[in-house]
C-alpha positions in Angstrom: 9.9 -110.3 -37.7 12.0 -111.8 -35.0 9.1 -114.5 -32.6 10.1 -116.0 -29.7 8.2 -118.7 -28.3 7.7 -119.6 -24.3 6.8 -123.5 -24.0 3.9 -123.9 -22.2 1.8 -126.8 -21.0 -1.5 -127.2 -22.3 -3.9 -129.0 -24.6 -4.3 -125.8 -26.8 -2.6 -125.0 -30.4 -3.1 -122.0 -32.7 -2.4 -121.1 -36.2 0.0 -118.5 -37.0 0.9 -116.1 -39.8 3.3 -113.2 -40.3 1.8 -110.3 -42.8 3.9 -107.5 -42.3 4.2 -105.4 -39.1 1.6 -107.6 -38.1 0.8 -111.1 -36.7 -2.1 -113.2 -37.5 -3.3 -115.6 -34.1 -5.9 -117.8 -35.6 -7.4 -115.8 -37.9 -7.4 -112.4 -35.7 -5.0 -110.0 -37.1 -2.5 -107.7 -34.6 -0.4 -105.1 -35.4 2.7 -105.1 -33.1 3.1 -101.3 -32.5 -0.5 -102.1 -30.9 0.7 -105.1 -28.9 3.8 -103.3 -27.6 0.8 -100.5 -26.3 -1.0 -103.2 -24.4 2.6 -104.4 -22.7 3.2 -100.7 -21.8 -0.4 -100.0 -20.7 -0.8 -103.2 -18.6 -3.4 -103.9 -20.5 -4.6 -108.1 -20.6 -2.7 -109.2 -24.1 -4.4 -111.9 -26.1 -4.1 -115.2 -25.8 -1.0 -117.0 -26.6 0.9 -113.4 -26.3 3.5 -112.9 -23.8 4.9 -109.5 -24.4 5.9 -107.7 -27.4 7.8 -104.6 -28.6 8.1 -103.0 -31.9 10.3 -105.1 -33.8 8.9 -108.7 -31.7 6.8 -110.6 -30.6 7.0 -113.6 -27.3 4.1 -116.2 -27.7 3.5 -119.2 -25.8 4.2 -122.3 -27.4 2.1 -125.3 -26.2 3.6 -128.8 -25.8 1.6 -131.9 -24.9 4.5 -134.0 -23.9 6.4 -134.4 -20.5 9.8 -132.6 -20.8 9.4 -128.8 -21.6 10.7 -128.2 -25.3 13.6 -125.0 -25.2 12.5 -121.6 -25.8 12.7 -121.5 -29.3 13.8 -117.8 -31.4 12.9 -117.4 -35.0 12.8 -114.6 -38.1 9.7 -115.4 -39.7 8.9 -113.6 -43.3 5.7 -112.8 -44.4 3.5 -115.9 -44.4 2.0 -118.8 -42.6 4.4 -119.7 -39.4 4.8 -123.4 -38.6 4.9 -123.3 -34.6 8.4 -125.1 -33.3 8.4 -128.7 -32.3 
């Protein structure tokens, strides 16, 4: 599953995992077809969710420090995700 990750500023972090056509935020589980509804909808997306389509997935990615890290683009295979540093 290709994730892309928007840094973002805030005291906030999240766990992430990758089962399938599906990503798991924190223990809530969200199948992408669904997401990629919500995007074409205009519906609100869940937290850390930016947009997604199909075959991906944007999510914020929270830093704490003062310089912005760079988007960051991964494949991630089924399994936990370790979020970019």
């Amino acid at each position: 599953m290709n994730i892309n990750f928007t840094p973002i500023s805030m005291f906030d972090s999240y766990s992430l995992e990758v089962s399938g056509d599906s990503i798991v935020i924190d223990g809530q589980e969200y199948a992408l077809i669904d997401l990629a509804a919500i995007v074409s909808a205009e519906q609100s997306l869940p937290k850390f969710v930016v947009t997604a389509s199909a075959d991906s997935v944007t999510l914020l990615l929270p830093y704490w420090v003062s310089s912005a890290p760079e988007p960051v683009s991964i494949v991630a295979e089924d399994g936990p995700v370790e979020l970019p540093a």
